[in-house]
N, C-alpha and C positions, 0 to 999 in steps of 0.2 A: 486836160483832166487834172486834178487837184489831186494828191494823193490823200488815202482811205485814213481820216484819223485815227477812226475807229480802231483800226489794225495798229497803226502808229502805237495808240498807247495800249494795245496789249501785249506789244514787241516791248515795249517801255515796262510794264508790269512783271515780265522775263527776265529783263537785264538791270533790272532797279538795284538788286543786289550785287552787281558782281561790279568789280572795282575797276576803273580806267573805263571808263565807256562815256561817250559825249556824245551828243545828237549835233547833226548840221542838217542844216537844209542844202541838198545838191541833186540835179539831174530831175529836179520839176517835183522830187518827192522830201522825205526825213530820211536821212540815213543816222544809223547807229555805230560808233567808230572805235575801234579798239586800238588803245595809243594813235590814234590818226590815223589809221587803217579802218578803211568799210568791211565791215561784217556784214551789214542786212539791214534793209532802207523799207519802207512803207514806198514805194515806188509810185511818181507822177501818173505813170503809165496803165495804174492797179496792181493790185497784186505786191507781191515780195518780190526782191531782189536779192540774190544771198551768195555772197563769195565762198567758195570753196577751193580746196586743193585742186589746180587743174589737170594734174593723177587722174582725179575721180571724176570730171566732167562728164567723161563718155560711160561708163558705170552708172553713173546718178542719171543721167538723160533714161537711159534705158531700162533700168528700174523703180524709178517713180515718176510721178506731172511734171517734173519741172522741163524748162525749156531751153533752148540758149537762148542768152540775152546776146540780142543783136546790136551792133553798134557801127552805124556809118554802112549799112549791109553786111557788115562782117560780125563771126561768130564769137565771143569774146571766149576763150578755154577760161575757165576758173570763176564765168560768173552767171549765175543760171535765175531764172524765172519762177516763179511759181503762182499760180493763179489762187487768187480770197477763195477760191470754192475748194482749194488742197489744203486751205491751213484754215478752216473755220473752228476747228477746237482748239483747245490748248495741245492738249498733245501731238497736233501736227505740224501746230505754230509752233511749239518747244523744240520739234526734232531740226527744225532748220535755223532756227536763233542758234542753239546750241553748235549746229555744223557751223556757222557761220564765223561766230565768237572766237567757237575754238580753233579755227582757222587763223582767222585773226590777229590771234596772240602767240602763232608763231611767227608772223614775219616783224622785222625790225621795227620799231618806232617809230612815225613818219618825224622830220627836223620841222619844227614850226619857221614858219616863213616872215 
């Protein structure tokens, strides 16, 4: 599955403003990267993808949609799911770019290779 452009450029339309942010294509979807750090991808898979503080994983699982995002069978702490049907407005899509970003831009800057 191709990920959803649709979502891609309203993730895009969120973070047009704010400064250091790059798109890459990685994991079959667009992620959006804060200093080289992923914040939140249009994910191959559907749906968003959205790093968060791994603190809050177990919090954020339990009080909204989102899901872990599995990898290799295992549960990734700090990187959670969320299904097109949880972020169809802006204001749902905005609450998780925004967790994401702002996550984001606290960890270091990734060294370009």
């Amino acid at each position: 599955m191709a990920y959803d452009e649709d979502l891609a450029d309203r993730i895009r339309e969120l973070t047009g403003e704010q400064k250091g942010i790059t798109e890459q294509r990685m994991f079959g979807g667009l992620a959006f990267l804060v200093r080289g750090n992923l914040a939140v991808a249009a994910s191959g898979q559907g749906g968003l993808m959205v790093r968060v503080d791994p603190d809050e994983s177990d919090s954020l699982l339990a009080s909204t949609h989102a899901r872990p995002m599995v990898m290799r069978g295992r549960e990734m702490q700090g990187w959670l799911r969320v299904e097109s049907k949880h972020v169809g407005t802006k204001r749902e899509l905005r609450k998780w770019v925004e967790r994401g970003t702002t996550y984001a831009r606290t960890l270091p800057p990734k060294r370009k290779r």
